[in-house]
C-alpha positions in Angstrom: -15.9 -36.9 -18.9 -17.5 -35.3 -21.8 -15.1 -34.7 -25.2 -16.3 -32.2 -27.8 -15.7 -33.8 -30.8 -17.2 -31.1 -33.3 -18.4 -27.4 -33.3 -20.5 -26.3 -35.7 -19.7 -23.8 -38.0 -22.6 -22.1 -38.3 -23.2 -21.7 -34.6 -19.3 -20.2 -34.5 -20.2 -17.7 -36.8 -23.4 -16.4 -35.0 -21.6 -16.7 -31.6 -18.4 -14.6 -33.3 -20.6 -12.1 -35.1 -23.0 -11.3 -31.9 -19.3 -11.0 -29.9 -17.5 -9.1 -31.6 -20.0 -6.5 -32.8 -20.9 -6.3 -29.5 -17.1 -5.4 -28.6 -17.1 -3.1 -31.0 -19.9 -1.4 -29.7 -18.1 -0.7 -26.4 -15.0 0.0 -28.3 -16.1 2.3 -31.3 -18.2 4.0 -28.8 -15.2 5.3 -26.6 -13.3 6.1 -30.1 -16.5 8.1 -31.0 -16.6 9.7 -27.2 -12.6 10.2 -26.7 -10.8 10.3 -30.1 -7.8 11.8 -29.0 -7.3 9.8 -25.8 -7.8 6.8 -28.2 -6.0 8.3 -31.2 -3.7 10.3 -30.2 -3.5 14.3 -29.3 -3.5 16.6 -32.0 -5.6 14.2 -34.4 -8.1 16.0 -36.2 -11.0 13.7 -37.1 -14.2 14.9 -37.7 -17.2 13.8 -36.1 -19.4 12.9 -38.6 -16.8 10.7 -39.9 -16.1 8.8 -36.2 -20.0 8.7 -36.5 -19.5 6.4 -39.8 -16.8 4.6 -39.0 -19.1 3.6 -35.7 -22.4 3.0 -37.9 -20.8 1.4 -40.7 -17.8 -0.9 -38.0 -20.7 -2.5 -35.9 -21.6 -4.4 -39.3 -18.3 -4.9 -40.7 -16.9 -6.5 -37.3 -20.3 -8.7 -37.3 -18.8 -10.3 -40.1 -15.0 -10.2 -39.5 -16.0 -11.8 -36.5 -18.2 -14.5 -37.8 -16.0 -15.7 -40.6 -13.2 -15.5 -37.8 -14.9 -18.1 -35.5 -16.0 -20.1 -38.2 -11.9 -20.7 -39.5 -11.4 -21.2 -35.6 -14.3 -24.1 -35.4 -12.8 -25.5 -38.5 -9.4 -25.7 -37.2 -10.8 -27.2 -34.3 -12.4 -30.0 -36.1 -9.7 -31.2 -37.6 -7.4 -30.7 -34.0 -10.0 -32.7 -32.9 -10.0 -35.6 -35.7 -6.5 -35.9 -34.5 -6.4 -35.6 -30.8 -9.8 -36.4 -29.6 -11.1 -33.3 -28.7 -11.0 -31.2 -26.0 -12.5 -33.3 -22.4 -14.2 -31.9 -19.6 -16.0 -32.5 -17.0 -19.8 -31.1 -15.9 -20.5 -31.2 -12.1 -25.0 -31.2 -11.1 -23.8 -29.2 -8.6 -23.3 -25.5 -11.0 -26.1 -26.8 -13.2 -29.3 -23.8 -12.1 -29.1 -21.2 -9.7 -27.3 -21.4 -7.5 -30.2 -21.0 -4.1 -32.1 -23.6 -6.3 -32.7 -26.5 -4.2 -30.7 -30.0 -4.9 -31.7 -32.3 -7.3 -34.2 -35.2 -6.2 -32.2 -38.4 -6.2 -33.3 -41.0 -9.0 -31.9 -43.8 -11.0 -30.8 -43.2 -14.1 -33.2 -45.7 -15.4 -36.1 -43.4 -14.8 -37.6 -41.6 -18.3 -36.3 -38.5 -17.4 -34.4 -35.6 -19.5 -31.2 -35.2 -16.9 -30.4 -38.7 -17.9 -30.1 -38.2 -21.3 -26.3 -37.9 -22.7 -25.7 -34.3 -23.7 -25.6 -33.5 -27.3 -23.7 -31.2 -28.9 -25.1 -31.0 -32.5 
């Protein structure tokens, strides 16, 4: 079993920024295509200001998102002070692709990287 014990905050807020920009991509972009299917019929919104909202959301949600993540690793730290952290285990077997051919079989006394503990820094 592996336990996480700690996730960075930093990383959190790069993971949460790239994420929810790019969901906001997808998102803003059908707003921008189909306003009244996303807004209702009968709205009258003017392009150029769906255009903005797009431009200027994919930046804003970038941050929204990172500082979201970030207040999500922090409350996991301290859930995980507590508890122990959240354990899982890793099977060899999904590790590569999948047609990839099996692991050679050695002892994990052998100077070798796939012995090494994982670290989550």
């Amino acid at each position: 079993m592996i336990e996480l014990k700690q996730i960075s905050i930093g990383s959190a807020f790069k993971v949460g920024a790239v994420t929810v920009s790019v969901l906001w991509l997808f998102i803003g972009l059908t707003i921008f295509i189909m306003p009244g299917a996303v807004l209702g019929p009968g709205m009258d919104v003017q392009p150029a200001a769906l255009f903005m909202t797009y431009i200027f959301g994919i930046p804003l949600y970038a941050i929204g998102g990172g500082i979201w993540f970030s207040l999500m690793a922090f409350a996991y730290n301290i859930a995980a002070r507590v508890t122990g952290g959240l354990k899982f285990e890793v099977s060899r077997s999904t590790w590569g692709h999948m047609n990839a051919p099996p692991p050679d079989k050695r002892s994990p006394s052998d100077d070798d990287d796939q012995w090494r503990p994982l670290r989550f820094d």
